[in-house]
KEKE-3310 file (N, C-alpha, C; in steps of 0.2 Angstrom, whole numbers, plus 5000, padded with zeros to 4 digits):
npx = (5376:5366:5353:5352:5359:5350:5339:5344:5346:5333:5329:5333:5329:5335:5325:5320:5306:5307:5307:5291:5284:5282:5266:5252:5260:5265:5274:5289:5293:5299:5314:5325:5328:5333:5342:5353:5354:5358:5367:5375:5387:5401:5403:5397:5386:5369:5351:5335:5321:5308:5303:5294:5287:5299:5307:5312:5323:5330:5335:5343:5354:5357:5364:5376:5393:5394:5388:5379:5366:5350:5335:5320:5303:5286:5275:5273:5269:5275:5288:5288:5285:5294:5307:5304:5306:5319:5326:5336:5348:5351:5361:5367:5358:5348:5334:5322:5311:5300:5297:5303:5315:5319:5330:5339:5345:5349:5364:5374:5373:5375:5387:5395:5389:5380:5379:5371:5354:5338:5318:5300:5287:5270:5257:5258:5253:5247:5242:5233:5225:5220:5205:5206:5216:5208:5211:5203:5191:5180:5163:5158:5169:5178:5187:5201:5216:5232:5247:5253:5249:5251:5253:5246:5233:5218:5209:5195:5194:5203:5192:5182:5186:5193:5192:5179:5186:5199:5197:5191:5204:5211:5208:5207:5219:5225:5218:5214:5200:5186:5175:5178:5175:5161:5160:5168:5157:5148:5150:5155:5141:5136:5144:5138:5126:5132:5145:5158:5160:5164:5168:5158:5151:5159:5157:5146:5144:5150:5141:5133:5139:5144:5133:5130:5133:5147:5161:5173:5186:5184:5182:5193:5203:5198:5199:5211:5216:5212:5219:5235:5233:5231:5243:5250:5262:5264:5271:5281:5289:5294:5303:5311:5319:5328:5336:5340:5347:5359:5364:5372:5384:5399:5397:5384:5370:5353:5339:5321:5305:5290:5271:5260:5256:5259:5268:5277:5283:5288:5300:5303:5307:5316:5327:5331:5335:5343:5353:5357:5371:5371:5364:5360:5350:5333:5332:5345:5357:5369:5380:5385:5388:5398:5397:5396:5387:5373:5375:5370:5356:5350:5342:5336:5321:5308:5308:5298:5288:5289:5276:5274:5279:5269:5257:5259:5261:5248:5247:5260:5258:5256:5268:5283:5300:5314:5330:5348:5363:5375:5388:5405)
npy = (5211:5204:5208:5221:5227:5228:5233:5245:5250:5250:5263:5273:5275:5265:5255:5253:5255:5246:5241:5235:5220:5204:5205:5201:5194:5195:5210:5206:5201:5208:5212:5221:5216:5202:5200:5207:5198:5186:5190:5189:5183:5187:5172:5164:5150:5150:5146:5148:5144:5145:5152:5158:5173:5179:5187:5189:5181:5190:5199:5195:5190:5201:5208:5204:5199:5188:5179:5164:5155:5143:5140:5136:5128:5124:5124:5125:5136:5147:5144:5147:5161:5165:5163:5170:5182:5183:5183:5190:5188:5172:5167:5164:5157:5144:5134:5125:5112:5107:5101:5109:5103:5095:5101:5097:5085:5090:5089:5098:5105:5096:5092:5104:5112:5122:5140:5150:5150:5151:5150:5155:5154:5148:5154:5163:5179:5177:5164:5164:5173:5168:5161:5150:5141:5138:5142:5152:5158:5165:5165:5151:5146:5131:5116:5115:5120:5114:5116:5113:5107:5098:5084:5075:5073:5085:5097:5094:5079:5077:5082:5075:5060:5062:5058:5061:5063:5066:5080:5087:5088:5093:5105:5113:5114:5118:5129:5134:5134:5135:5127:5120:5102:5103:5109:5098:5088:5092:5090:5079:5073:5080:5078:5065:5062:5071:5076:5090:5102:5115:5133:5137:5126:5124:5136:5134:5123:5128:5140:5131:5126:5136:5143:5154:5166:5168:5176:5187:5184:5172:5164:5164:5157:5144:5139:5141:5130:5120:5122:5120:5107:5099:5102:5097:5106:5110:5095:5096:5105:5101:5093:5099:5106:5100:5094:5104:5111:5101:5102:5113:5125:5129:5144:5146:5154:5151:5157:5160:5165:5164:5163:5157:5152:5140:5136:5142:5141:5129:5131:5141:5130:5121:5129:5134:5120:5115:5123:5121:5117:5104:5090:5079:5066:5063:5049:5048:5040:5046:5060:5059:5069:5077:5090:5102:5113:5115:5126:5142:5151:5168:5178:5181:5185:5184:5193:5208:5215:5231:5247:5253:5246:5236:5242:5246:5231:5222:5208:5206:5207:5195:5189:5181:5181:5171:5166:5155:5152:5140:5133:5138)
npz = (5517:5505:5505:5512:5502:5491:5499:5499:5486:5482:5489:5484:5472:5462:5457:5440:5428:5414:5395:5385:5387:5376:5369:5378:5390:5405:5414:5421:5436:5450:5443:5444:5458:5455:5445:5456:5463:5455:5449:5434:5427:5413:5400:5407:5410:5415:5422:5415:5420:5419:5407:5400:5390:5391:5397:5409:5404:5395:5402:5409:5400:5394:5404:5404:5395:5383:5391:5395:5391:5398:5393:5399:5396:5400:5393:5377:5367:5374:5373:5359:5360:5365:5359:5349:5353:5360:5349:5342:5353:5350:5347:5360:5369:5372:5369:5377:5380:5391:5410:5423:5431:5423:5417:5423:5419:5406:5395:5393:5405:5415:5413:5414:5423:5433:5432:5439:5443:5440:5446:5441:5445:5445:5433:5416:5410:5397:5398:5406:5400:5389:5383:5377:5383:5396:5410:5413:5424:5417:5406:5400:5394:5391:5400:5403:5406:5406:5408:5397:5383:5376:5383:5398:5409:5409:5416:5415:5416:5428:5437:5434:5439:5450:5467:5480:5493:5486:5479:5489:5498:5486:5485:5498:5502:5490:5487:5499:5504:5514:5514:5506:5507:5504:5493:5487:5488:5482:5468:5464:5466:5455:5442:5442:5434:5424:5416:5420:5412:5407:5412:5418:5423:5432:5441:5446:5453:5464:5467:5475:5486:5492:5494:5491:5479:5472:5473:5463:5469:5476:5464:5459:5467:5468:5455:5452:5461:5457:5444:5449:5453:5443:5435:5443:5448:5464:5468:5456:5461:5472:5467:5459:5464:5472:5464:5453:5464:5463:5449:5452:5452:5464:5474:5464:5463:5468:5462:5465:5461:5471:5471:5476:5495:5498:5487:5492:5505:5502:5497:5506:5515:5511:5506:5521:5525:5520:5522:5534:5546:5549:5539:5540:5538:5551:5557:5557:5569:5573:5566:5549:5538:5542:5547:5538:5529:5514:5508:5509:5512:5505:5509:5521:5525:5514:5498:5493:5478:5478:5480:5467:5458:5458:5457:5444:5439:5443:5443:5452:5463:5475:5473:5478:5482:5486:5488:5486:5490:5484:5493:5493)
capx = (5371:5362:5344:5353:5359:5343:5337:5348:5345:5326:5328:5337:5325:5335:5324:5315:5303:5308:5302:5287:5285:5279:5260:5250:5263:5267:5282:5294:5291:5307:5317:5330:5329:5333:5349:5355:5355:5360:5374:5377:5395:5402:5405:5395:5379:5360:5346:5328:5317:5302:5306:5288:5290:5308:5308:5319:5330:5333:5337:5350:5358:5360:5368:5384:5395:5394:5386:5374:5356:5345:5327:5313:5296:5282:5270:5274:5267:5277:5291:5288:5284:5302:5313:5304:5308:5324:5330:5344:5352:5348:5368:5369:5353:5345:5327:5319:5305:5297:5296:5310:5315:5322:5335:5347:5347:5354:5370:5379:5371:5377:5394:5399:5386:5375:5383:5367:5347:5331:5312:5297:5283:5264:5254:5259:5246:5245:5240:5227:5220:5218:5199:5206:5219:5205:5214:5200:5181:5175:5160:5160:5178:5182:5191:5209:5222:5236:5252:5259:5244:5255:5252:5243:5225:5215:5205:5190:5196:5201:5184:5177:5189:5196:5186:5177:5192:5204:5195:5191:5209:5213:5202:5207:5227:5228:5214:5211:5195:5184:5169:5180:5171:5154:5162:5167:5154:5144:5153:5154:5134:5133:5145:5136:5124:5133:5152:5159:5167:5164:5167:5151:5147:5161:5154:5138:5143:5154:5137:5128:5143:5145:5125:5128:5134:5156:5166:5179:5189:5181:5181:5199:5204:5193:5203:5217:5216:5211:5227:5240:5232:5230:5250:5256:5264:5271:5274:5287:5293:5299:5307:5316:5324:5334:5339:5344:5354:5366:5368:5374:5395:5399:5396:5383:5363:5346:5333:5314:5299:5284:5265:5256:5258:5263:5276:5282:5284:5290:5305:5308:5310:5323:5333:5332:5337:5351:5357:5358:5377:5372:5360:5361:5341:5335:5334:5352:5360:5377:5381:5390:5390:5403:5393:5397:5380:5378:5376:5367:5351:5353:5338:5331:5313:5305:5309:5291:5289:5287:5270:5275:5279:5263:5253:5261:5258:5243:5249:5265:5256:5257:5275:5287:5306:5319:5337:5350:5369:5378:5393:5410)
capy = (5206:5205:5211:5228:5229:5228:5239:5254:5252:5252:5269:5277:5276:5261:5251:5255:5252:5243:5241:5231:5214:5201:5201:5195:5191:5203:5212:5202:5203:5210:5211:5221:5212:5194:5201:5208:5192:5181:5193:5186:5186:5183:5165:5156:5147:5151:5142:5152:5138:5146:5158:5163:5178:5181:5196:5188:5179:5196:5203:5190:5189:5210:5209:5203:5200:5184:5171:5159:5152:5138:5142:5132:5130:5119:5128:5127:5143:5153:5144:5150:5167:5168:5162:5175:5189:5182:5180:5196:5185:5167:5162:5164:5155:5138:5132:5117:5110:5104:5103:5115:5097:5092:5105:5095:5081:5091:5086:5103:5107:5092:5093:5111:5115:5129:5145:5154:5147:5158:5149:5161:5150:5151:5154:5167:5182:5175:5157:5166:5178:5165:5158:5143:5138:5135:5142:5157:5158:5168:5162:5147:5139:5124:5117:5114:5122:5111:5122:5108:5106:5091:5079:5075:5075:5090:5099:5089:5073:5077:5084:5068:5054:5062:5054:5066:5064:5069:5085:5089:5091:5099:5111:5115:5113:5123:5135:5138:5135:5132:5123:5111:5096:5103:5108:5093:5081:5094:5087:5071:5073:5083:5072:5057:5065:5077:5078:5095:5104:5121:5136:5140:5120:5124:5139:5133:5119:5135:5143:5127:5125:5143:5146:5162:5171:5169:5182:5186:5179:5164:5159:5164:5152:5138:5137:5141:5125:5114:5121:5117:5100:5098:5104:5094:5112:5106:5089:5097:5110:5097:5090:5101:5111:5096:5093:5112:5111:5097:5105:5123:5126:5134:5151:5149:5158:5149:5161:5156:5168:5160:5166:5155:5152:5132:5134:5148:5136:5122:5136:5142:5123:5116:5132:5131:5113:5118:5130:5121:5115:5097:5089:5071:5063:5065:5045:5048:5042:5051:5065:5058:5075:5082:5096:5107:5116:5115:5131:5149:5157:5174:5180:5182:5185:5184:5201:5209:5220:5239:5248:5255:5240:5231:5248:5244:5225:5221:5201:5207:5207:5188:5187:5182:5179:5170:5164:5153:5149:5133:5133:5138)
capz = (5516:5500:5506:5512:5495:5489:5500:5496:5478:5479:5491:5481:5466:5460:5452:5436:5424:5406:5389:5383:5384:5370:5370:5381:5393:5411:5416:5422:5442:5452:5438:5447:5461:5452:5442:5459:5467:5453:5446:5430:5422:5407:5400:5413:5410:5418:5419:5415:5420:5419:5401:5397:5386:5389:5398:5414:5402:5390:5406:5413:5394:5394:5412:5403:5389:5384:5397:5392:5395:5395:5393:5399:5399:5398:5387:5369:5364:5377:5370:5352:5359:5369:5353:5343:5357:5359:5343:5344:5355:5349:5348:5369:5370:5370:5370:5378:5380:5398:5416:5425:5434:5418:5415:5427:5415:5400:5395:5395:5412:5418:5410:5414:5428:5432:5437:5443:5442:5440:5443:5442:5446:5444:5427:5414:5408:5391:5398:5410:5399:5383:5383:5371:5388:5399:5417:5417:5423:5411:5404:5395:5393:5391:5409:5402:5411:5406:5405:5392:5378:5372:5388:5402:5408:5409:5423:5416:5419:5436:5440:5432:5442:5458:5473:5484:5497:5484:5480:5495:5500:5483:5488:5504:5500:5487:5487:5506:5503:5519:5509:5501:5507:5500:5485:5482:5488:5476:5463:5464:5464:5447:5438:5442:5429:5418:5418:5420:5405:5405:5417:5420:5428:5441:5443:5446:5458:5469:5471:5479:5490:5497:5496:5488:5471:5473:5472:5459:5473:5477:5459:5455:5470:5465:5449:5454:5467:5451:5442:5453:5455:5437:5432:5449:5454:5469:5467:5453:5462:5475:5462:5455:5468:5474:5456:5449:5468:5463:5448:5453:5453:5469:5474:5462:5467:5466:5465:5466:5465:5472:5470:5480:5502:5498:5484:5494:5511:5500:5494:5510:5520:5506:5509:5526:5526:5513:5526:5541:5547:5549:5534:5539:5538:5557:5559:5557:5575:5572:5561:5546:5534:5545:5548:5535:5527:5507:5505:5512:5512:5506:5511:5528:5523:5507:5495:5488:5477:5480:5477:5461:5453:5461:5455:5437:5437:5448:5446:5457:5474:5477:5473:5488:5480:5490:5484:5489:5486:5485:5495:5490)
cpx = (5367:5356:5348:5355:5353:5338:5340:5345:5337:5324:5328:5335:5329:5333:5319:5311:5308:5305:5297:5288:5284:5272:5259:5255:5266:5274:5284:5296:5298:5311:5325:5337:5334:5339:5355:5359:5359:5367:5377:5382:5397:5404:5401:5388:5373:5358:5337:5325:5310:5300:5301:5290:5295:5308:5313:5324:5335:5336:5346:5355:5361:5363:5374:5386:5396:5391:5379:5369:5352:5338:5325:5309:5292:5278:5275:5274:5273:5283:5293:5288:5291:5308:5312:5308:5314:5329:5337:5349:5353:5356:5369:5363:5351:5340:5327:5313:5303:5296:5302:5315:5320:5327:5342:5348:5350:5360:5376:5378:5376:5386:5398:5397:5381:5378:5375:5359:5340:5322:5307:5287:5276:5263:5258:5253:5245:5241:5233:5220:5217:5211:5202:5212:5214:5206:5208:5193:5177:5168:5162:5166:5178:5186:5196:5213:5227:5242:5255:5252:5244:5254:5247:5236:5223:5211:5198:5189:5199:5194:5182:5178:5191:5188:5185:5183:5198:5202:5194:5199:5213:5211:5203:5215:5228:5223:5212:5202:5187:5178:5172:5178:5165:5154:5162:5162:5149:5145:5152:5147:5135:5136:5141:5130:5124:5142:5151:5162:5166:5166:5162:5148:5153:5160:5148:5139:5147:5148:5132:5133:5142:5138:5123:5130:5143:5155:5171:5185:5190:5184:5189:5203:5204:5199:5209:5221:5217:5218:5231:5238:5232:5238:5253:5261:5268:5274:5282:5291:5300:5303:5314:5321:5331:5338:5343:5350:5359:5369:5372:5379:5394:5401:5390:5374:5357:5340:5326:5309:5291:5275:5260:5260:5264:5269:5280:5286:5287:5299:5308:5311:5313:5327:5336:5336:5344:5356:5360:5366:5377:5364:5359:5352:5342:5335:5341:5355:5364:5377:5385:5391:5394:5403:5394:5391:5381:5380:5372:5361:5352:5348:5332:5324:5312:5306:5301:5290:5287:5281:5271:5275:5271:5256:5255:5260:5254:5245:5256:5264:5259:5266:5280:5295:5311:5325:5342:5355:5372:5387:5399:5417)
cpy = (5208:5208:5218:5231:5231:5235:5245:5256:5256:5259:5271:5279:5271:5258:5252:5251:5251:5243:5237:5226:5211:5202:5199:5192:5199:5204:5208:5206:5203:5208:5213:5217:5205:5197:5203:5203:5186:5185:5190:5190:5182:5175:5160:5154:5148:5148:5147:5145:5136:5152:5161:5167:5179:5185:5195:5184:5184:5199:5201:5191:5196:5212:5208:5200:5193:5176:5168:5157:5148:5141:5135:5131:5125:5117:5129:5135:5149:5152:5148:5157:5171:5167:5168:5182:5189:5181:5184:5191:5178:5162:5163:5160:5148:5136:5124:5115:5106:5105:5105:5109:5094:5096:5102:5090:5082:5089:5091:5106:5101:5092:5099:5113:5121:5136:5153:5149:5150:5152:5156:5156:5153:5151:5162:5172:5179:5168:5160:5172:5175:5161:5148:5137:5135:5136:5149:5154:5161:5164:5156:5141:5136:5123:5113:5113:5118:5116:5118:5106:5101:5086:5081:5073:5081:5091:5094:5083:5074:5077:5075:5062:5054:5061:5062:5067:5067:5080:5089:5095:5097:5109:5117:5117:5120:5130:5140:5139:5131:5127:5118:5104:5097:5104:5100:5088:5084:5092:5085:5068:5074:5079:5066:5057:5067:5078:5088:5097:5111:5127:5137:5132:5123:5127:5137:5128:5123:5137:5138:5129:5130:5146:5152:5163:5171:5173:5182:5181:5171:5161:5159:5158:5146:5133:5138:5132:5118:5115:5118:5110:5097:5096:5100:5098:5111:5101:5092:5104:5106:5096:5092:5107:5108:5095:5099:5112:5107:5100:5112:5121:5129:5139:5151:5150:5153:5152:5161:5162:5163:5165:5165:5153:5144:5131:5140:5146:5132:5126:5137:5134:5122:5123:5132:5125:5113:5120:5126:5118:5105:5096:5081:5070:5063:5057:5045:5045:5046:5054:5062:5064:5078:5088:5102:5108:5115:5120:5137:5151:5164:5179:5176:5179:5185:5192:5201:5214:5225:5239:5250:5249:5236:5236:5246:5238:5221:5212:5200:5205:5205:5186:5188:5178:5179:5167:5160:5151:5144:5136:5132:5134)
cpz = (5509:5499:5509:5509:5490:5492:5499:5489:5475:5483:5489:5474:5460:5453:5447:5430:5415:5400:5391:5382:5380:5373:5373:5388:5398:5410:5419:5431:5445:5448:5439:5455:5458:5451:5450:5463:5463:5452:5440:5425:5418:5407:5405:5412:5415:5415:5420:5415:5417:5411:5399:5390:5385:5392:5405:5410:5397:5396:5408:5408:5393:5399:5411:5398:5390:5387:5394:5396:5392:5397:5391:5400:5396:5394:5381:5365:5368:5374:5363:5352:5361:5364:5348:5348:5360:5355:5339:5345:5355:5350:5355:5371:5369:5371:5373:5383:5387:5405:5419:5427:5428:5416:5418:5422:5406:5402:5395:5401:5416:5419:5413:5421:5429:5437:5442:5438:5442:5439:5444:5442:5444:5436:5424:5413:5402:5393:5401:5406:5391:5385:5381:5381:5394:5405:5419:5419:5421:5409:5399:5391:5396:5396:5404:5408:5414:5402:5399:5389:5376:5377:5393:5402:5410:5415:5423:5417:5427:5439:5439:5436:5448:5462:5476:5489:5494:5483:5485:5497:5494:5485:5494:5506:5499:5484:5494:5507:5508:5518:5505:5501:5504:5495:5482:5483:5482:5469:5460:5462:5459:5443:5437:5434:5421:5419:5417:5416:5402:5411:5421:5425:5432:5446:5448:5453:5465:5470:5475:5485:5495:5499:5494:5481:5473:5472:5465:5463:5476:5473:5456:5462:5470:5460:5449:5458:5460:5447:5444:5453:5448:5433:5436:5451:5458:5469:5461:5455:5468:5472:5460:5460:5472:5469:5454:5456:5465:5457:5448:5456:5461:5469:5468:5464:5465:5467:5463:5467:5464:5471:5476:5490:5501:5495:5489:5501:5508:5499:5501:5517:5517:5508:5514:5531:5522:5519:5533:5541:5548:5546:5535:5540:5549:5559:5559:5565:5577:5566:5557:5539:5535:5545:5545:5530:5519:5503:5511:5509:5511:5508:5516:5528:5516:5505:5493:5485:5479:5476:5471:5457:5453:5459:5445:5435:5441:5451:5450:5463:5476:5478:5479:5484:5485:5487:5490:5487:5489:5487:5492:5491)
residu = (UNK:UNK:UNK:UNK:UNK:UNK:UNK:UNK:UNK:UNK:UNK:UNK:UNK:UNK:UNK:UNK:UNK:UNK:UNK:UNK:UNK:UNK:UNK:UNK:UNK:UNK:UNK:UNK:UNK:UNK:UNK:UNK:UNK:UNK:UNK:UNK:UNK:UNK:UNK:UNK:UNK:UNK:UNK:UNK:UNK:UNK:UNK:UNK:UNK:UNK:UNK:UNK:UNK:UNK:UNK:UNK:UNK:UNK:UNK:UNK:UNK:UNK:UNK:UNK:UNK:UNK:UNK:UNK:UNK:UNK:UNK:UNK:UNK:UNK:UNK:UNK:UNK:UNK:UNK:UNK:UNK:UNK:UNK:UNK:UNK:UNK:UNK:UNK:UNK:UNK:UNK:UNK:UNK:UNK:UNK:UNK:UNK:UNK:UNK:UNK:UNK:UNK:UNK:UNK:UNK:UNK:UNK:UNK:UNK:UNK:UNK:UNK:UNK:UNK:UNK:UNK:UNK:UNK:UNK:UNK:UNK:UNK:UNK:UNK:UNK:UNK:UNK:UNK:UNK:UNK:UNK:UNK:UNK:UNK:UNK:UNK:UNK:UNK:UNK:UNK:UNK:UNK:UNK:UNK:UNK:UNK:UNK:UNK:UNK:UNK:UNK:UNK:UNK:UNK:UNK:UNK:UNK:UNK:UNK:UNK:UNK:UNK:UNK:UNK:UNK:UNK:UNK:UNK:UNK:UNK:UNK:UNK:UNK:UNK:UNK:UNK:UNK:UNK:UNK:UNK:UNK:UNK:UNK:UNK:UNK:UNK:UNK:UNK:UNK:UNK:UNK:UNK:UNK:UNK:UNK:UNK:UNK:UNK:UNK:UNK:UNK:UNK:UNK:UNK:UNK:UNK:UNK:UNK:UNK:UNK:UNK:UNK:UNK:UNK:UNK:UNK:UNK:UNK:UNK:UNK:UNK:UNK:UNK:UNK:UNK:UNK:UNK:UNK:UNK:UNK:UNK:UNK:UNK:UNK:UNK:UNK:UNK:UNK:UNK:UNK:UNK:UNK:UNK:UNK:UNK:UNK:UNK:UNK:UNK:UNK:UNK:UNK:UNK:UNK:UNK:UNK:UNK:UNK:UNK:UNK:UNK:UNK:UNK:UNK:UNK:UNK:UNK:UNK:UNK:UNK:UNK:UNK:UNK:UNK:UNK:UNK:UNK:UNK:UNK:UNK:UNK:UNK:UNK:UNK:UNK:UNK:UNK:UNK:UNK:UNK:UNK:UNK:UNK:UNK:UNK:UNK:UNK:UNK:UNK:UNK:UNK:UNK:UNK:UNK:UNK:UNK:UNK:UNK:UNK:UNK:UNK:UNK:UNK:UNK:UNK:UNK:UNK:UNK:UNK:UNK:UNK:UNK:UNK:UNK:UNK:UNK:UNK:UNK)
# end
């Protein structure tokens, strides 16, 4: 079983630390992990969905002679930082621009297929540690926190248009956040006034809410809740995991590390549902998929990483990596 591969390796003193990554941007969370499970061999095509810096795609490209990879990502800038920091290897490489969702609709994915898949969800450190992006609470910045600069609306247009109902749930969804209705009805008040457009007003409308001084916690939750709702997160994770399935060759791996509790629920019910011997919609009366599953779950439980790694990049904690193959 593949999780007791894992386990020997990481007894055994296995898994170790690597070089530096590009500026600005974390180590590359279970790194040994990932390549375990995807196994990449020559000639066959990956897809790095989430390419950031680069540092899981140098990884995948070094594992073997030869094999190919699509890199992509949503953010421009990570873009530009991943083609400089893979540019060694730039003839096994492809760049492109968007949401991971969109990788099935290339023409040589489509063509050829996907022989193994890698997301790595959540924010990067460069996005979160830049003032100019807008995702921290820092004093004073600007409410962004658009992983893609080039489209969309921004967190201050939500604040300004989602109804109190909607906020609420955001709120509550994806930050956990038991104040969510007062948050937002707080809101909904101070806009009616003064729109929100800095960190320090959302700040400001968290301490009526809670009635005290947040936490670091609080506030990285808060903003967190407006990211995700901002990016559409889930809405495109759904998306895109029934898509990178159709196209992935057989025998080949899907592996997915999650951050937060919800993409990490959303991950492990599509595999599950992946997995089961009979797929048919439950209004189904009679079985017409002939009970054959589309593939396997290869882990049980979620992999996480070891202290040491989580002592080396403090943004590890959170990380809960699950993978899945398409049937042979």
């Amino acid at each position: 079983m593949i999780e007791s591969k894992l386990d020997e390796r990481r007894a055994a003193g296995m898994v170790q630390e690597k070089g530096k990554e590009p500026a600005g941007f974390h180590e590359p969370v279970l790194r040994a992990e990932v390549l375990d499970l995807l196994h990449p061999r020559p000639d066959q095509l990956y897809l790095d969905g989430t390419v950031g810096g680069g540092g899981h795609a140098r990884e995948i490209l070094e594992a073997c002679d030869d094999c190919l990879l699509l890199a992509v990502d949503r953010d421009l800038e990570a873009l530009s930082v991943a083609r400089t920091a893979l540019s060694d290897l730039r003839d096994r490489v492809r760049f492109m621009h968007g949401r991971f969702e969109m990788a099935s609709e290339d023409i040589e994915v489509r063509d050829r297929g996907l022989d193994g898949a890698f997301l790595d969800l959540g924010v990067s450190s460069h996005q979160l540690d830049s003032d100019s992006r807008g995702f921290t609470f820092r004093r004073g910045v600007a409410l962004d926190m658009r992983m893609d600069t080039s489209q969309g609306h921004d967190a201050r247009r939500l604040l300004a248009d989602a109804s109190e109902a909607q906020l609420t749930s955001v709120f509550r969804d994806f930050g956990e956040e038991p104040k969510a209705r007062r948050l937002a009805r707080e809101i909904v008040k101070r806009r009616m006034t003064s729109p929100l457009e800095t960190s320090d007003d959302l700040v400001a409308a968290l301490v009526v809410a809670l009635r005290r001084s947040p936490s670091p916690q609080d506030k990285a939750r808060i903003f967190q809740a407006v990211r995700i709702a901002v990016n559409e997160e889930v809405e495109s994770l759904k998306l895109a995991l029934p898509a990178i399935r159709e196209v992935l060759n057989e025998g080949a791996v899907l592996v997915v590390i999650a951050y937060h509790s919800i993409e990490d629920r959303v991950v492990k019910n599509a595999f599950r549902d992946w997995s089961k011997e009979c797929i048919c919609p439950p209004e189904f009366p009679i079985c017409t998929c002939r009970g054959r599953s589309l593939g396997k779950t290869l882990t049980k439980r979620p992999i996480r990483p070891l202290p040491d790694e989580v002592e080396r990049n403090a943004r590890a904690r959170s990380a809960r990596m699950r993978a899945w193959q398409r049937a042979a």
